[in-house]
N, C-alpha and C positions, 0 to 999 in steps of 0.2 A: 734320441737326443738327450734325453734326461739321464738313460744311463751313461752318457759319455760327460755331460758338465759334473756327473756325482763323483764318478772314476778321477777326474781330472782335481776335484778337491779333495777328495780321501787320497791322492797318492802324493799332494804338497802337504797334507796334515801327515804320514808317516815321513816324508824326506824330513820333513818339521819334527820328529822324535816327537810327536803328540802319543802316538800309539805303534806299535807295533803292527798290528792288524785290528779290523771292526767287519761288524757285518751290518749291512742298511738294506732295511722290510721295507713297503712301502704297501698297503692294502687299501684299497676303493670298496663303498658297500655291495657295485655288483661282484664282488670275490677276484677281479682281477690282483693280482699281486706282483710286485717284484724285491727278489732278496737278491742281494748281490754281497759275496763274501769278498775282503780285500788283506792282503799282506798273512804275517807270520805272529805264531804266538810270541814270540821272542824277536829280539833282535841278533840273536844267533845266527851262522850262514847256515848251519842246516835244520834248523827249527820246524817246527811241524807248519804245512801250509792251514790258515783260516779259511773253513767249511761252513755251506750254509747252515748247517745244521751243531756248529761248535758250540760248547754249552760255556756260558759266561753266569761271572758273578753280577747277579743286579742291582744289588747295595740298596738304595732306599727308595728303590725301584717297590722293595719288598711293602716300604708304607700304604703302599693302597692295591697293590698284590702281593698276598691277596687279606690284608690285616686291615685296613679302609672298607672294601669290596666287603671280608663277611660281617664288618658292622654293619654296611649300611642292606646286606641282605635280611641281618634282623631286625631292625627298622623296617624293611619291606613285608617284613613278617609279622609286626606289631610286640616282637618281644624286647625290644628295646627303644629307647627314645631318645631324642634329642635333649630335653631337661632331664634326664633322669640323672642324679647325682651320681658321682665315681665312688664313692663310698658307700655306697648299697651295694657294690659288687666288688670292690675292692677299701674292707672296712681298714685294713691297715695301712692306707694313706693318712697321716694324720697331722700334716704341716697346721697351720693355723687358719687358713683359708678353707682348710677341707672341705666344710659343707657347700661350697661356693663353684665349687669344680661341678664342669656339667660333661655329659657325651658329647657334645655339639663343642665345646673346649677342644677333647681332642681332636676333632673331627676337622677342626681350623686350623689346628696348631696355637689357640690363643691363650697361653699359659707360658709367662715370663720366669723361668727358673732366674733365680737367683745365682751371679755369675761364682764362676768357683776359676775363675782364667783370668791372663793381665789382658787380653785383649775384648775382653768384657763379655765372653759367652760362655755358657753352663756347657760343660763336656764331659760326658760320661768318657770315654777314652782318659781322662784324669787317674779314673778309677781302675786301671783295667789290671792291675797287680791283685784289687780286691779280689776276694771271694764272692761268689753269685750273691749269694745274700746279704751279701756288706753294699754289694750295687746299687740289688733292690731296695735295701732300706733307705740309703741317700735316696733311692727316689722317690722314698712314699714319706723321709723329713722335710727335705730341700725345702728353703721358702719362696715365695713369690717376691718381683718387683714391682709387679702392679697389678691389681686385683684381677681376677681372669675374666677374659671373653673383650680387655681393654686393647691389648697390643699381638697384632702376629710375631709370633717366636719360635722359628724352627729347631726342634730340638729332638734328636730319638727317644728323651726321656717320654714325652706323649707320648711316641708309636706305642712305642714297650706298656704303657697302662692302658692304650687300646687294644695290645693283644691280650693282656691279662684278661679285660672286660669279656674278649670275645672267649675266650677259652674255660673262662668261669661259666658262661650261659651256656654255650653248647656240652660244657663239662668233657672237652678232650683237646688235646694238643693242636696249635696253630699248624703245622708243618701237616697233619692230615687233615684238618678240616679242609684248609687250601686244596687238598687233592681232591677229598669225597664231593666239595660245593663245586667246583672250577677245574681243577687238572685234568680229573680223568674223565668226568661228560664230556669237556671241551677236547678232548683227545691231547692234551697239551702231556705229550709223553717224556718230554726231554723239562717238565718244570717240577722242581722239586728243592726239598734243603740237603736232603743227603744226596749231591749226585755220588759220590764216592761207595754207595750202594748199590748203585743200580750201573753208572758206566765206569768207563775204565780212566784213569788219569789223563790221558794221551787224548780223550773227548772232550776237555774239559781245559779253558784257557788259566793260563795261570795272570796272578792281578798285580803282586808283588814281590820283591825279593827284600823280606825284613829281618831285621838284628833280633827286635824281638820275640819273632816267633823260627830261627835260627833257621830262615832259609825259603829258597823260595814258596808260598802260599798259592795253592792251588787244588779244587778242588771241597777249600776249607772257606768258612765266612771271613770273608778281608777287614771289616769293621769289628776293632776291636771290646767293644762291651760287648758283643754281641756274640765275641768270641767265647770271652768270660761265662757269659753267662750260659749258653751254651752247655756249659757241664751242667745245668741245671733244665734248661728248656729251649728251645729257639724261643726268639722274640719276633715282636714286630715291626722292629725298624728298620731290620736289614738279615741279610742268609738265604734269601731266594738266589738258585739258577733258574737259567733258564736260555732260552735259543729265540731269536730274530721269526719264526716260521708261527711258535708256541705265541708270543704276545700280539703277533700279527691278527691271530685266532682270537684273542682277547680281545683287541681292540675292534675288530671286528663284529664281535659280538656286541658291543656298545654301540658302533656307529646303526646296529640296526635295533636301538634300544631296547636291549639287555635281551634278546632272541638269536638264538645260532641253532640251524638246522631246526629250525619248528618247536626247541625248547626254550622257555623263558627262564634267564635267570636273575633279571631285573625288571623293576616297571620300569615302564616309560615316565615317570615321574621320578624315579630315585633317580633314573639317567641323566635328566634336567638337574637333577640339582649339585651333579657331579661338575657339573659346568655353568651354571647359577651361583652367582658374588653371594656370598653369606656374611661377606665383612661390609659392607657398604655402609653402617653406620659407624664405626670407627675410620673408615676412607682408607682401608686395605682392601685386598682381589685374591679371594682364593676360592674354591671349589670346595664341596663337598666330599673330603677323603682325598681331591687330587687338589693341585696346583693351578693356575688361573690366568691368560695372557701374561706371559713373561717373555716379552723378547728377549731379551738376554739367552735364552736357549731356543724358545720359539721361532726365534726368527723376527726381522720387522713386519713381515705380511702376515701374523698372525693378527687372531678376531680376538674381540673380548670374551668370545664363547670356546675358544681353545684351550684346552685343558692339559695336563700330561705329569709326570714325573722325570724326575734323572736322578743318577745311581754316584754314587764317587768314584765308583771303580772306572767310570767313561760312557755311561750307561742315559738313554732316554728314550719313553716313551709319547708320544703327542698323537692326540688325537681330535679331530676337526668334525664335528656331526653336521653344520651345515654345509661346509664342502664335501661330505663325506670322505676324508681322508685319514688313516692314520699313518704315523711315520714310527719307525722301531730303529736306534742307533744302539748296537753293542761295542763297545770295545774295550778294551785295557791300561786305560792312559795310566793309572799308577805305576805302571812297568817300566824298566824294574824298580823305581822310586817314585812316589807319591809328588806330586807338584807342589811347586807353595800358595798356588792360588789355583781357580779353575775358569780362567782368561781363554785360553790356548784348545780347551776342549768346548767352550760354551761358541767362542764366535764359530767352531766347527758344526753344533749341533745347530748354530742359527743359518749358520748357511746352508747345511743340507734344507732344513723344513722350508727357508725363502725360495730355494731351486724346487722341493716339491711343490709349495704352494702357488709359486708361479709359471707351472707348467701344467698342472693336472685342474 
């Protein structure tokens, strides 16, 4: 029954040009699963058909897989902290607040950049002509608007100074450490930044068809600073693939707090605070490294202990530890043009998670 009301709204959200094709995970703690792939990478008559196993762009999916995830493994590890200053690991931040920035800043997203847009948000895509290190530096001058840890402010310029953070401590690039802590114990074979390494085009959905980057993108990170910078390092705001089967595995390992197959790769206290309000004194909701009851993509029957991410390219992850449920939505909604808002894919991901969470 559940597969037939999901089929029934993924195939009015493609008549609707939301997407082309998605694929929807759905994982319980005892390991039952169900993936169900739908529609085409294109809107082409003879486009490649969407496979369980099709590798998507996960856009800012990448912020807490796995750039969240290995802070807060070394905080499980005692090598980093919550107050410990951004500038003890990245000394060439130097706005005026500098000393004022904490781990726990990035970790909320509570660091107001200063807008550089008419519609009053800090956008690194402004930059994306720059050179990596013209990016970088607006992000270690930029000033604040209100003093940090005051206001939630989603912005990649965080992720990207938490991957820095994390890559400075472990002293090697974000794109392997993700594999050596998570990809490859977790057997997540199809998650990675370079798929164009490892699979063939034809595995791998394409996100967009842009002017700027003269053609269809695919296989390539769709977020453009990320593109940029890119010739320099991946980040961590966004440039993860990955597959519906691979994050199922992930979330999965959460919902049995941070243990998959008799290995731990989280306490059960770091797990908690992935899904523990850390803004409640300012009267925001967000999780530790993830995001925090949001119906707007949750759905209305989510809890205030529901956590998850989503991706711009069509992309969500949700995951529920007291129902023990998690939910995986992949798709392509930029295809072959970006939307002007994300209305059309959000009441998509709220209805599938209402249909999971009021059936299972």
């Amino acid at each position: 029954m559940l597969k037939k009301k999901i089929e029934n709204r993924i195939t009015q959200a493609i008549q609707e040009k939301v997407f082309p094709g998605c694929v929807i995970g759905i994982i319980k703690k005892n390991k039952e699963r169900i993936v169900v792939p739908f529609g085409y990478f294109t809107y082409e008559n003879d486009a490649p058909i969407v496979q369980e196993d099709s590798i998507f762009d996960v856009a800012s999916i990448t912020k807490s897989i796995p750039t969240a995830s290995l802070a807060l493994k070394l905080i499980d590890e005692g090598k980093l902290n919550l107050n410990d200053k951004l500038v003890d690991f990245i000394p060439e931040f130097r706005n005026s607040a500098r000393n004022a920035v904490l781990i726990k800043h990035l970790l909320t997203q509570t660091l107001v950049f200063r807008s550089n847009s008419p519609e009053g948000k800090f956008r690194l895509s402004a930059y994306k002509n720059r050179s990596p290190e013209e990016i970088l530096d607006i992000i270690f001058t930029a000033e604040f608007e209100s003093p940090p840890g005051t206001k939630f402010f989603y912005t990649n310029a965080t992720s990207i100074l938490l991957g820095l953070v994390v890559e400075r401590i472990f002293n090697e690039s974000l794109d392997k450490l993700g594999g050596i802590y998570f990809f490859r114990p977790l057997d997540m074979e199809h998650t990675l930044f370079e798929p164009l390494d490892k699979f063939p085009k034809e595995e791998i959905v394409p996100t967009e068809i842009q002017e700027w980057r003269h053609g269809v993108i695919q296989g390539e990170v769709h977020d453009e600073s990320a593109y940029t910078l890119k010739q320099m390092t991946n980040v961590g705001s966004a440039g993860l693939f990955s597959t519906v089967s691979d994050l199922l595995t992930f979330l999965e390992m959460l919902l049995n707090k941070g243990v998959f197959n008799g290995q731990r790769y989280f306490s059960s206290e770091i797990v908690e605070q992935m899904y523990t309000n850390q803004l409640l004194d300012i009267g925001q909701c967000t999780g530790l490294g993830w995001e925090l009851n949001q119906p707007r993509y949750m759905g209305q029957k989510c809890a205030e202990t529901t956590f998850g991410k989503t991706g711009f390219t069509g992309c969500a992850v949700i995951c529920d530890i007291e129902r023990e449920i998690g939910i995986v939505i992949l798709s392509n909604c930029a295809f072959p043009k970006r939307k002007q808002d994300a209305m059309l894919i959000n009441k998509l991901r709220s209805d599938i998670a209402d249909l999971v969470f009021e059936t299972l």
